[in-house]
N, C-alpha and C positions, 0 to 999 in steps of 0.2 A: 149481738155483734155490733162493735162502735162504727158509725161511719168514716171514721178511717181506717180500719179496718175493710171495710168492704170496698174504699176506692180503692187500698192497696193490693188485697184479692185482683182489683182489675187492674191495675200496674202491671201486673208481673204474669198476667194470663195473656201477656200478649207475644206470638209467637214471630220471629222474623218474617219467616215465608208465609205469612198470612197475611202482611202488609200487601196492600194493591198494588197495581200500578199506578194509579192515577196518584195515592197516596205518596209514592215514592218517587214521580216526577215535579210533586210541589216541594216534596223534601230538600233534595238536591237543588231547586231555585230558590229555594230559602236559604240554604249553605248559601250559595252565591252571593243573592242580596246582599243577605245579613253581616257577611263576611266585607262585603265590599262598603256599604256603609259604615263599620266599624271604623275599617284603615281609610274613611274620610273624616270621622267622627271623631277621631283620636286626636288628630290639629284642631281642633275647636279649643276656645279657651276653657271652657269647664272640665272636662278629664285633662288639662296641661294643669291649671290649679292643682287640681287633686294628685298627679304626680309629682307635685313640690311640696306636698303636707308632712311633714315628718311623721317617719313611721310606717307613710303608704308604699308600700312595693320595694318594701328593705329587705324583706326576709328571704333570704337563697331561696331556690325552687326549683323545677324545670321547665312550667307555665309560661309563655309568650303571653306579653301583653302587646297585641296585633298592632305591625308598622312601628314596631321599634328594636332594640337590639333589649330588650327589659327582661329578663326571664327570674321566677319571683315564684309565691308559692298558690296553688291550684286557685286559693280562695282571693288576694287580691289581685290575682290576675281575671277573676271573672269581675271583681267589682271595677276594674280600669274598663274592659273590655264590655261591661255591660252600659256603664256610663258613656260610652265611646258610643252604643252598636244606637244609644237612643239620642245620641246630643241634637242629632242632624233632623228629628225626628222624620224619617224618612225609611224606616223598615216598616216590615210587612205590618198588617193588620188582619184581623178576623173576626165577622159581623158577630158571630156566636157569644166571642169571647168578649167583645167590647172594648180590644185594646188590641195588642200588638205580641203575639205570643212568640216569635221564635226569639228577641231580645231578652228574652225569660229563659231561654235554653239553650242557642247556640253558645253564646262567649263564657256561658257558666260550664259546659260538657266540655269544648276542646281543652279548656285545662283540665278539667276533670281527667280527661282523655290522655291526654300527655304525661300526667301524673301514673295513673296505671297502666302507660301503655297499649290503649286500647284498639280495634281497629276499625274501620268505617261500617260493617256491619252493626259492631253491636253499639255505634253513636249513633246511627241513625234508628235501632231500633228505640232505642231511648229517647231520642226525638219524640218520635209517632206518639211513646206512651208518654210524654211531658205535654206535648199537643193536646192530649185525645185530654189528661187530667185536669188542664186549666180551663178549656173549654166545656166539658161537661160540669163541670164547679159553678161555673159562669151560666149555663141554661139554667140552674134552680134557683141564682140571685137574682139574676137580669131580671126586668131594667131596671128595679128597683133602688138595688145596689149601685148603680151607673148613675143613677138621677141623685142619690142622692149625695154626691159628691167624692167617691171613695174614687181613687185610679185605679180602675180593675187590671191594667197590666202588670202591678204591683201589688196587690190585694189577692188576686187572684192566682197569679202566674206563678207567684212564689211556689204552691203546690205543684205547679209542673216543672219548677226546676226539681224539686224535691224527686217528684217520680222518675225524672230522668239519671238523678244521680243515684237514686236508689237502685235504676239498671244496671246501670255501668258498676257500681262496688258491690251487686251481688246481695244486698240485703234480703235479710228475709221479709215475708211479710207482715209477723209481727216488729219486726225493727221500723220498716218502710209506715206504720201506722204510728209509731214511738216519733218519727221524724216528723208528717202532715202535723201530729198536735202540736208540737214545738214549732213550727213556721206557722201554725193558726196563732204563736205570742208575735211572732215577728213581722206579720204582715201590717205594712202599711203604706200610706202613698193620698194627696188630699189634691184635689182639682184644681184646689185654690193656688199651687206654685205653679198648674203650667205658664208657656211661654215663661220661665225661669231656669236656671242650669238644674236648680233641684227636680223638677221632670223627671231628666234622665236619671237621677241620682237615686230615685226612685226604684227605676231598675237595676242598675249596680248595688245598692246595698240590698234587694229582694233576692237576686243572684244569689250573692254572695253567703246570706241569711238560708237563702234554700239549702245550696251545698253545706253551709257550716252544721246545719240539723242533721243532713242524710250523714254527715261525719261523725257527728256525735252522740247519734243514736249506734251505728256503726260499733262505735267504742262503750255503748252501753249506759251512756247515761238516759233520764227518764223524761218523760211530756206524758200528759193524759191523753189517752187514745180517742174519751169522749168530748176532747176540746172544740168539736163542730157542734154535736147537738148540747154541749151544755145548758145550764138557764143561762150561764155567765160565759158563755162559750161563742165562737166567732158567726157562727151564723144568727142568733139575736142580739151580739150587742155589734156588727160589723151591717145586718140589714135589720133585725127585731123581728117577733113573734108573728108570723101571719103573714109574711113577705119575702118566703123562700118557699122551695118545693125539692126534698130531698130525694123523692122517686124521679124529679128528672135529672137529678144529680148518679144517680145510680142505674138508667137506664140505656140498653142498646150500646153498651162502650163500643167502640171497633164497627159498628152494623149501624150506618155505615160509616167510614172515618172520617174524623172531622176533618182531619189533614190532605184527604181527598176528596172534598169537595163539601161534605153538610156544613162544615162551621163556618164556608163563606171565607174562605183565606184568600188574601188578595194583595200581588207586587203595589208599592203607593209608587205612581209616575211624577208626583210634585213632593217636596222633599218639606212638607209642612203639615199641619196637622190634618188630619183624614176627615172629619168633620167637615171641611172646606172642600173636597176633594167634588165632589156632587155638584157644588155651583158654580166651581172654579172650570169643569167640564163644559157645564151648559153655557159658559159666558163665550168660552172658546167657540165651540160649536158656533154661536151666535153671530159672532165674530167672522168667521169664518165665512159663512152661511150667507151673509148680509153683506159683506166688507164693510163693516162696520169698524169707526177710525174715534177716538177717545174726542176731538174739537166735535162730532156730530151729535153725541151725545147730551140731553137737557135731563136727562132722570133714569135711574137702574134702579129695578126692585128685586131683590131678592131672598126668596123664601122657602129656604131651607125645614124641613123638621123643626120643632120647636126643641126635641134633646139635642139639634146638632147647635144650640146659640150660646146655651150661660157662656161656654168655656170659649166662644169664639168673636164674641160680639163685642169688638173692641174697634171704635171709629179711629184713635189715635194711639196706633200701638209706637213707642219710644226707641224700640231697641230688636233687632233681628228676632232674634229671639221670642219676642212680644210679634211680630208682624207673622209667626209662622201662626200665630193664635191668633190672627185680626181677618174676620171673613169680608171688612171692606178692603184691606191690601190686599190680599190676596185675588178676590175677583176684580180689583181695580187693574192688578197686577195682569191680571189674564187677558185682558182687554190690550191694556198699553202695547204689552209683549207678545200676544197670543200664545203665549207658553208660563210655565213658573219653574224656575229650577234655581238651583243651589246658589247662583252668583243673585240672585234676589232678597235674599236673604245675611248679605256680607256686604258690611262697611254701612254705609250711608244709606245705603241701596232704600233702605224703608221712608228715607225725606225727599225719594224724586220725586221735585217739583209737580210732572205732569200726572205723578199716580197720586201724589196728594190733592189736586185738584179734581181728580179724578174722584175721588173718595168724598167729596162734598157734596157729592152727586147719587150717593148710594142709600137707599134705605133699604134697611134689614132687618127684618120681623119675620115670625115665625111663619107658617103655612098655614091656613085658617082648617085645609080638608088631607092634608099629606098624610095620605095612610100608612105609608111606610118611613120610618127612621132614616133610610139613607136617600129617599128620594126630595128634590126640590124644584123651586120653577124660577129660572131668571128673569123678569123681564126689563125689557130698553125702549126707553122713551125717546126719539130724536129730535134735534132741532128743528126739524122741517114738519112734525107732528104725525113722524110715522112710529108704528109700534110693533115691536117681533119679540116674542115669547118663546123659549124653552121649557120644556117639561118632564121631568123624568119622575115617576113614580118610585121606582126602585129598578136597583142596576140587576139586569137581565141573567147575569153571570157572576164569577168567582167577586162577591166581597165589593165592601165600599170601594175599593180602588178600581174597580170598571172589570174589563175585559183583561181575562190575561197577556200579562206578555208574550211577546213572542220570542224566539231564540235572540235572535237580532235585538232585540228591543234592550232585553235581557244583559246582554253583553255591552249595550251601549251604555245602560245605567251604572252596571261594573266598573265598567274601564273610568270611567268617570269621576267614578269616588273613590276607587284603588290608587288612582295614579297622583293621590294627591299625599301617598305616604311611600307607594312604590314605584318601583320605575317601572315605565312603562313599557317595555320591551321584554318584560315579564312576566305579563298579565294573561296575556294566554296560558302562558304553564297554570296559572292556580286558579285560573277562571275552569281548565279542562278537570283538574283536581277535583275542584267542588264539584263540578256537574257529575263525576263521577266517585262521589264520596262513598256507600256502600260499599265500595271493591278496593277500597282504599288500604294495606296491609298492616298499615299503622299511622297513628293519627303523626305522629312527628315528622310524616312524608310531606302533609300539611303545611304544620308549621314551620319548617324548614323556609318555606315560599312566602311566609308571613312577615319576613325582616328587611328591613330595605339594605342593601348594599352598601 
């Protein structure tokens, strides 16, 4: 039996009522996030570009492309909406997966959803199984595959759009193994464009790729089943011979979910890449701790993991964009501000005088003993020749993004980024919607909420 085959076997062995709870309370703040990052993702210049391309979002449909009046067909409504849900890079993430999985499934399902009518039971059941098939793909490459340059949210994720759409349209399981081979041609995504709008663009055409597969297997056309273990197949020529493990690719699906807690899924609080998110904590903290003031400071070391640097270690990032990928703004940021959030990252914001000075002041290399990947150690040298150290080995709970949100927390990051496409005096209606999206009767109750006025 082909390995796609046997993920698809676990695709579709996954029962509603068997989802947990804990499972099905990250689900519903994932709807949220993901949803409220989108419709602040969507005024960004990169998906505004991409909705002036001729061509893109021409085709009738019934698909919402989210925070507009756009409605277009299932597939470029997921590549706006996927483009949109990663521009801010500030959706969820997951240590397992090594990237950012529900940008892989929400904006690609709700049109899927709309298109067939579907209802919040069975989105979210398609969730759990798009969750559980990126992420266990991701245990048998990792870290390998992460090291060595590929964007596993794109690489990787693709296969859980697939599993997802493969719920929602009812495939069988040999269709649903016809579709995994066809997105193992279409996967791709290179390290080397982050802090660039192609990132996100990454995930809008992996979306888009995932669904167009589970459609056109759907309709019968063909892909090799054995396009994972080939010799010329995506697992040797995507990581090579000797550098994957397909028994932990095939092991314990569901037991226990990754979407409830093993994969390490976690809300991001700073709207910039996750890699940052660990020393950008500890500067705060420090900050915090000390009252420590940016004129006090004579030197900050900080040392991150040695995987969290190639893709962050930038002393003069040019453009927003570039600064969400600079781990000297970013923790210079955290100091100046004691916080990082969205208006950090728009206009100018990356040439403030005092966080650029601030940043002359930074060295950043990797950890010489850091045993764990997401943990790191800030330390502040002062003018007056005192010295305070933070340390975190690895974070104690849900995922590089720290401790979970809380309800409040939740709602605040929402209203946030909703309100910068919808009015705000309607954000409770679809903040309560998503929280309760399983009980949802049809996904165009949703959508409906998704257009601004």
């Amino acid at each position: 039996m082909t390995l796609a085959k046997q993920i698809a076997d676990r695709i579709h062995a996954l029962r509603h009522e068997d989802i947990t709870q804990e499972a099905l309370h990250w689900t519903a703040s994932a709807f949220v996030d993901t949803v409220g990052v989108t419709l602040a993702g969507i005024q960004q210049e990169g998906p505004q570009i991409l909705l002036r391309v001729p061509g893109i979002a021409a085709a009738p449909g019934p698909s919402l492309i989210f925070g507009t009046q756009v409605r277009t067909s299932a597939l470029d409504a997921a590549l706006l909406n996927g483009v949109a849900s990663h521009a801010l890079d500030y959706d969820d993430v997951a240590g397992s997966m090594g990237g950012h999985p529900s940008a892989m499934l929400i904006p690609a399902l709700i049109p899927l959803a709309e298109m067939l009518g579907s209802n919040g039971r069975d989105l979210v059941t398609a969730y759990v199984a798009g969750f559980e098939t990126e992420c266990r793909i991701a245990r048998g490459v990792h870290h390998h595959h992460y090291d060595k340059g590929w964007h596993p949210t794109a690489t990787l994720g693709i296969f859980g759009t697939v599993a997802g759409a493969a719920r929602l349209l009812h495939l069988s399981v040999d269709q649903t193994a016809i579709a995994l081979g066809m997105a193992a041609s279409f996967a791709a995504g290179l390290k080397a464009n982050f802090g660039t709008m192609t990132k996100p663009l990454h995930v809008g055409h992996g979306i888009r790729d995932g669904l167009f597969a589970a459609l056109m297997a759907q309709q019968g056309f063909t892909a090799n089943p054995g396009a994972f273990e080939h010799r010329q197949g995506f697992l040797d020529v995507f990581n090579g011979p000797g550098t994957y493990d397909t028994a932990r690719i095939l092991d314990a699906w569901y037991d226990p979910f990754e979407c409830g807690g093993a994969g390490d899924p976690g809300l991001k609080p700073y709207p910039c890449c996750g890699s940052t998110h660990p020393s950008i904590g500890r500067m705060i903290e420090l900050a915090q701790r000390h009252d420590l003031h940016p004129e006090q400071v004579a030197r900050i070391t900080v040392m991150p993991h040695a995987r969290r640097l190639p893709h962050t270690n930038n002393p003069d990032p040019r453009t927003p964009l570039a600064a969400k990928f600079s781990m000297q703004y970013c923790v210079a940021r955290a100091l100046t501000d004691r916080s990082v959030k969205l208006s950090h990252f728009e206009g100018d914001s990356p040439f403030d005088p005092a966080v650029r000075t601030l940043m002359q002041k930074l060295d950043v290399r990797p950890h010489p003993d850091m045993p764990e990947d997401w943990g790191t150690e800030v330390i502040v040298e002062t003018t007056e020749g005192a010295r305070f150290a933070s340390r975190l080995d690895d974070y104690p709970s849900r995922g590089p993004a720290g401790d979970p949100m809380t309800h409040a927390e939740l709602w605040t990051k929402f209203a946030d980024c909703a309100e910068r496409s919808l009015p705000r005096a309607g954000l409770s209606a679809v903040f309560d919607t998503l929280m309760g999206i399983a009980s949802l009767p049809n996904v165009h109750d949703l959508t409906s909420l998704l257009r601004p006025t």
